[in-house]
C-alpha positions as CSV (number, residue, x, y, z in Angstrom):
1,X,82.0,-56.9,149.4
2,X,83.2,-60.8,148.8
3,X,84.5,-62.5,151.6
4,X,87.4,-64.2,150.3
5,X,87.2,-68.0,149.5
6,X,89.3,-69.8,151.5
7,X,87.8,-68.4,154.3
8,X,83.8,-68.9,152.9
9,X,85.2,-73.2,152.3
10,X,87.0,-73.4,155.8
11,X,83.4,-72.3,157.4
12,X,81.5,-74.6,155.2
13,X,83.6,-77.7,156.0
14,X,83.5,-76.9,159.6
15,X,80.0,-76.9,159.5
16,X,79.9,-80.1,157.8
17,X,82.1,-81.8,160.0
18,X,79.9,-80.5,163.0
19,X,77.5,-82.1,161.4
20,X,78.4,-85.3,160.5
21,X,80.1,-85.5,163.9
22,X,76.9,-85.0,165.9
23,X,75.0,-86.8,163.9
24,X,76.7,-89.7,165.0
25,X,77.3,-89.2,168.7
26,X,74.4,-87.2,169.3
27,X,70.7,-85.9,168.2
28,X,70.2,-83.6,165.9
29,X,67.8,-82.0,168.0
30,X,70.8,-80.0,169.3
31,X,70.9,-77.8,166.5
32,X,68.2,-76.0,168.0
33,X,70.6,-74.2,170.4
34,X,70.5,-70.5,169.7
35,X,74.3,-70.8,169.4
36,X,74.6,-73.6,167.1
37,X,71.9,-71.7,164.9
38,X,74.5,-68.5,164.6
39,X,77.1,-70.5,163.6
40,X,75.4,-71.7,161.1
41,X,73.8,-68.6,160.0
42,X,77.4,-67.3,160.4
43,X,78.3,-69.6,157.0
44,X,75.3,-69.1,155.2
45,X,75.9,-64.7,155.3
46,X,79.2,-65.4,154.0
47,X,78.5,-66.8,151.1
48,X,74.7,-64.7,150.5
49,X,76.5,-61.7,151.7
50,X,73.5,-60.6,153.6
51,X,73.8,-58.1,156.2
52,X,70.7,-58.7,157.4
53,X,71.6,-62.3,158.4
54,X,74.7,-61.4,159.5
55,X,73.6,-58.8,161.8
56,X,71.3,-60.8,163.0
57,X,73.6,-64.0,164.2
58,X,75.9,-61.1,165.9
59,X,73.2,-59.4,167.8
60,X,72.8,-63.1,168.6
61,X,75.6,-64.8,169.7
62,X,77.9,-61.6,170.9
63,X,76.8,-61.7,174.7
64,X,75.7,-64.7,174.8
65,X,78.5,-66.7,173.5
66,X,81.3,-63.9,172.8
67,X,80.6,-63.2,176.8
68,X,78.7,-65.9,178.5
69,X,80.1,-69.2,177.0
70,X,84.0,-67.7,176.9
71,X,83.7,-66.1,180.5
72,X,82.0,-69.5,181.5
73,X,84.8,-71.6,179.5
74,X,88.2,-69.4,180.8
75,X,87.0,-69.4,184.6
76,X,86.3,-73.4,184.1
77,X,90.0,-73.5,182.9
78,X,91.5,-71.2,185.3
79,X,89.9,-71.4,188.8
80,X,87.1,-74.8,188.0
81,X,84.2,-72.7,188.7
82,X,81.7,-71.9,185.7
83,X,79.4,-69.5,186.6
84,X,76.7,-69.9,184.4
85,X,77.0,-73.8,184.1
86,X,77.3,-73.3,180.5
87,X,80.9,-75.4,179.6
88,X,80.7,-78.0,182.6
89,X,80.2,-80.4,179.5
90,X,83.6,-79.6,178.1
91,X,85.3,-80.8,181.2
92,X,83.7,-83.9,181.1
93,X,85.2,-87.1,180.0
94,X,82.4,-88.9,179.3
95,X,81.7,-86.1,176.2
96,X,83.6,-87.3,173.1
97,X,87.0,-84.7,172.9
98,X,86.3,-84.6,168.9
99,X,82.6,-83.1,170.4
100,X,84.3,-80.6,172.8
101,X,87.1,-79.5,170.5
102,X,84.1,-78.6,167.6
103,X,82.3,-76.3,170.5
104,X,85.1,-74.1,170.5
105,X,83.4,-71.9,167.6
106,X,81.6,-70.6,170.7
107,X,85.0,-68.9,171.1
108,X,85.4,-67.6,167.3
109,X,82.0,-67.3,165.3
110,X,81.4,-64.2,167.4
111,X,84.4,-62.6,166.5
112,X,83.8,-64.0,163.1
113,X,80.3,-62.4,162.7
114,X,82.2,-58.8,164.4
115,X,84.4,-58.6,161.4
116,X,81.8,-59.4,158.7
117,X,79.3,-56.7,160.5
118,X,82.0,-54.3,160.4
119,X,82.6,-54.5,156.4
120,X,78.8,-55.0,155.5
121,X,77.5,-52.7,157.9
122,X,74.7,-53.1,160.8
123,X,71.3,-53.2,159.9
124,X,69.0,-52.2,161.9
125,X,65.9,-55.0,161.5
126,X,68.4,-57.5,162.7
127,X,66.9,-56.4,166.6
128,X,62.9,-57.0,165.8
129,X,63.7,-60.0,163.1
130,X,66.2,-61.9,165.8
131,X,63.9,-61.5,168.7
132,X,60.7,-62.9,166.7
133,X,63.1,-65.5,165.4
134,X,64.0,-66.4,169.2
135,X,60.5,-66.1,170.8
136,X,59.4,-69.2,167.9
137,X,62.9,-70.8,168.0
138,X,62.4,-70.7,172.5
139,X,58.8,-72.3,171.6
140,X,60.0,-75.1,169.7
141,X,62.2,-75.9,172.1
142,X,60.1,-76.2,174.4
143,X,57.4,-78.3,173.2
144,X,60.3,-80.3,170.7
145,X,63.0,-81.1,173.6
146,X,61.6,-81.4,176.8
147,X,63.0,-80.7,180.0
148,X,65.6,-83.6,179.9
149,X,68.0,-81.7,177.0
150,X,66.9,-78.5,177.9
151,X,68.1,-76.6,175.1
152,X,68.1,-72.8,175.0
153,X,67.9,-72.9,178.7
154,X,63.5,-72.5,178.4
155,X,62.8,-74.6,181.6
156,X,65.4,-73.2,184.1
157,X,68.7,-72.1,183.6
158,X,71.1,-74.5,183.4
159,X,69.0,-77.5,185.6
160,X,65.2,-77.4,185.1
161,X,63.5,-75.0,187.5
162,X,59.9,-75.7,189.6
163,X,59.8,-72.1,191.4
164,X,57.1,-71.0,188.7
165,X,55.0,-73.4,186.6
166,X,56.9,-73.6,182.8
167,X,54.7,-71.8,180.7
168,X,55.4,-68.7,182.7
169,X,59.2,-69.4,183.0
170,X,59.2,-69.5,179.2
171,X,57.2,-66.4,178.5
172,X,59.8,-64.6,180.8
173,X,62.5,-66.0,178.7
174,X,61.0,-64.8,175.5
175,X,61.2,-61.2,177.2
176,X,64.0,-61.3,179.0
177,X,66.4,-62.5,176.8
178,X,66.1,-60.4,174.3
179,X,66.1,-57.2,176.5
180,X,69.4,-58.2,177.9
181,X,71.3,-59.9,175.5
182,X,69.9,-58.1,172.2
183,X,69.0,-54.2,172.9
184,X,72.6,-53.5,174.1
185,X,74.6,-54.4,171.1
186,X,72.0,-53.1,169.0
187,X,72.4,-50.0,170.7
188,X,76.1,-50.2,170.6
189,X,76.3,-50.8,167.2
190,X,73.7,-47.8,166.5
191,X,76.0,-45.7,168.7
192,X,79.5,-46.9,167.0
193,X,77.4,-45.4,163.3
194,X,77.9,-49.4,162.1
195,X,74.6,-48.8,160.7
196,X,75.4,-45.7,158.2
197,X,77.5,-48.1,155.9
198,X,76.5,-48.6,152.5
199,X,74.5,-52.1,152.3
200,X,76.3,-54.2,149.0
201,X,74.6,-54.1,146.4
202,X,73.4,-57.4,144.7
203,X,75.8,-60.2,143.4
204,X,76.2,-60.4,140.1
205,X,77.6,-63.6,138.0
206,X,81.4,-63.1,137.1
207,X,81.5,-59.4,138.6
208,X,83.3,-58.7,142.0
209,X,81.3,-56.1,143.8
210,X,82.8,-53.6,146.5
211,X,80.8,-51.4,148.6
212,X,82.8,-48.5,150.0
213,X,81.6,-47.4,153.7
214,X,80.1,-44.0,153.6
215,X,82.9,-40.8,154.9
């Protein structure tokens, strides 16, 4: 089950690009947003071929990004109103256009990671490994970032929040988030029998290597 070349180099240069880019206009302590994380676990399962990875990034980034950031992006464009104040940023002039033109993989990696679930097939850890992934990744963003950047949303969504003290607004977080955004398309893709295809087997040197979805 290759993934064909062009496509496996295209992802890797647009990851180095994103890179490079906010290297240079930004920190790198950005890369611990959850959706910056599947996009590059999105590049990574196409060249190990893992289904596990890539079943993880989707059960990632499909609501969250695939419905969250895009609703939030369209209405921005259409009406000015983002209802999640999750794209404000990509209106804003004062963010570098080469910045706001790379965050438009919100819009595609999704989709990306729907395609390569559908050919390797879904497996089923990806819903416990994701969520332990998240509950450390929400932790180090929270002690690592602070409440200034933010990131992953763990002191208040969108603007930092003082209705509960922190601790317990993160702990909710590390429940909550997977419960919504995780269980459902784990359950969807259980439902759609995603997870009955036949796993690839292992790469070998010079041999191309098809797996055929089970009848």
């Amino acid at each position: 089950m290759r993934f064909p070349l062009w496509l496996r180099i295209a992802a890797t240069l647009f990851a180095m690009v994103f890179i490079i880019v906010h290297w240079h206009y930004d920190n790198l302590i950005n890369f611990l947003w959850l959706s910056d994380i599947g996009m590059f676990g999105a590049v990574a399962a196409l060249w190990l071929r893992s289904r596990l990875l890539a079943s993880m990034m989707l059960v990632a980034t499909v609501l969250s990004d695939g419905l969250g950031w895009t609703l939030d992006f369209i209405l921005g464009i259409l009406v000015g109103w983002h209802p999640l104040n999750a794209t404000t940023y990509m209106f804003d002039p004062g963010v570098p256009l080469i910045v706001r033109a790379l965050s438009l993989f919100h819009l595609f990696v999704p989709a990306l990671l729907v395609w390569m679930v559908h050919r390797l097939g879904y497996d089923r850890r990806a819903l416990g490994a994701q969520t332990a992934f998240t509950i450390v990744l929400f932790w180090v963003s929270y002690v690592v970032a602070g409440p200034l950047r933010n990131i992953n949303w763990v002191f208040g969504p969108g603007q930092p929040q003082s209705y509960v003290p922190g601790w317990l607004y993160l702990i909710a977080m590390m429940t909550a988030f997977p419960v919504m955004c995780y269980v459902p398309v784990h359950l969807i893709l259980i439902a759609l029998r995603w997870d009955r295809r036949e796993a690839p087997p292992p790469a070998r040197a010079g041999e191309p290597s098809e797996a055929m979805p089970k009848p």
